[in-house]
C-alpha positions in Angstrom: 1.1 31.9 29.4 -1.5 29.6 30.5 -2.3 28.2 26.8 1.5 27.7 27.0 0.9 25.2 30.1 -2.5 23.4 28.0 -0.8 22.8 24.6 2.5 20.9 27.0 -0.6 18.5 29.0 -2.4 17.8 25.8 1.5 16.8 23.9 2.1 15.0 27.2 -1.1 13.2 27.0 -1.2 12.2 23.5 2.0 11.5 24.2 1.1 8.6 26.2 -1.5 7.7 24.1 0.2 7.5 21.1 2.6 5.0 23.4 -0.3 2.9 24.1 -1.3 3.1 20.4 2.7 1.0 19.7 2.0 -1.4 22.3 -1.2 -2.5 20.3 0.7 -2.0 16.8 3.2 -4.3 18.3 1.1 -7.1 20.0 -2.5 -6.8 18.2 -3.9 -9.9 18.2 -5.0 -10.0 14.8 -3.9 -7.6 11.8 -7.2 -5.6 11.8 -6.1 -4.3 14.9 -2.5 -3.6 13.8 -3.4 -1.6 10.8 -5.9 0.9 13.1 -3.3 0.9 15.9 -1.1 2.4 12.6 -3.7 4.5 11.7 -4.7 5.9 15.0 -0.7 6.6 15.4 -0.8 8.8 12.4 -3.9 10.6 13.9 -2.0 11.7 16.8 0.9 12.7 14.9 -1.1 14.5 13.3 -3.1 15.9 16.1 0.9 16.6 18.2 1.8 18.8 15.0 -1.1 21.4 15.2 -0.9 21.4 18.5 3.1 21.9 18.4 2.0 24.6 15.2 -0.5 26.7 17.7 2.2 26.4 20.2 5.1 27.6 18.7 3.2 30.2 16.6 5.1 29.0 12.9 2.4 28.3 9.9 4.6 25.5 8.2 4.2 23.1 10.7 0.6 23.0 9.3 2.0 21.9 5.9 3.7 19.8 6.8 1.1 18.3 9.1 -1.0 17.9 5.6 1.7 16.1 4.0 1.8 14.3 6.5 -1.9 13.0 6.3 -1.4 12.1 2.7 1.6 9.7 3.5 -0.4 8.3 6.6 -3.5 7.8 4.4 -1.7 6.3 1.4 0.6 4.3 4.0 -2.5 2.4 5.8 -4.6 2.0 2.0 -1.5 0.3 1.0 -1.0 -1.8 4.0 -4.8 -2.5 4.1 -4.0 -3.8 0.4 -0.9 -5.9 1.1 -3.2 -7.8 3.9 -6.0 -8.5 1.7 -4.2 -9.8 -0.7 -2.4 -12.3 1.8 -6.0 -13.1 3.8 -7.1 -13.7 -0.7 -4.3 -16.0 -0.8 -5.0 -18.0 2.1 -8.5 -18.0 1.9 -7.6 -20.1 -1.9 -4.8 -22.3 -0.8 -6.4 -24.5 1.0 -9.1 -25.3 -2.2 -6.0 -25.9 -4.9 -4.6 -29.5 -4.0 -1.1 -30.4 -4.7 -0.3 -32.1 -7.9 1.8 -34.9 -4.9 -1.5 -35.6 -3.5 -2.8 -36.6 -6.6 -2.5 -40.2 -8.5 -0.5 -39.3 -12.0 3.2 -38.9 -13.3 5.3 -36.4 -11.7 5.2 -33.4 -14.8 1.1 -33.3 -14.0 0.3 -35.3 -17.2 -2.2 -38.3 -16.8 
């Protein structure tokens, strides 16, 4: 009965955690910060599952926990690609002039 009482305070406090986690997911000042708010969202997720598996005594919720690290994992490397290729594509705008800055006719040809 007492582990009963332990696994609803840690759920409660990850809970809250994992509250705080969307505030910084939300308002993260830069997209570094975002992405591991995401992450650390997952984590806890992850971490509320077992617990919720231990608590309620049922073996699946432990698969399914596992599936869902894989779709966490997968979800942040693919986000984490998405903004390097945006931070790659800023990063080069600014060295490729446009061809209206340029002297020349209008179809690029001198």
């Amino acid at each position: 009965m007492i582990y009963y009482y332990i696994y609803i305070t840690v759920l409660l406090i990850l809970a809250v955690m994992l509250f705080a986690c969307l505030i910084r997911a939300i308002r993260g000042p830069r997209i570094a910060d975002r992405l591991m708010a995401v992450n650390m969202m997952g984590t806890m997720v992850m971490v509320m599952i077992s617990v919720l598996a231990l608590m309620l005594n049922e073996g699946y919720l432990v698969d399914v926990c596992l599936v869902y690290a894989m779709i966490s994992f997968l979800a942040v490397v693919i986000l984490s690609k998405v903004y390097i290729g945006i931070y790659e594509e800023g990063r080069q705008a600014p060295q490729n002039p446009d061809s209206e800055d340029e002297g020349g006719m209008s179809d690029g040809s001198f």
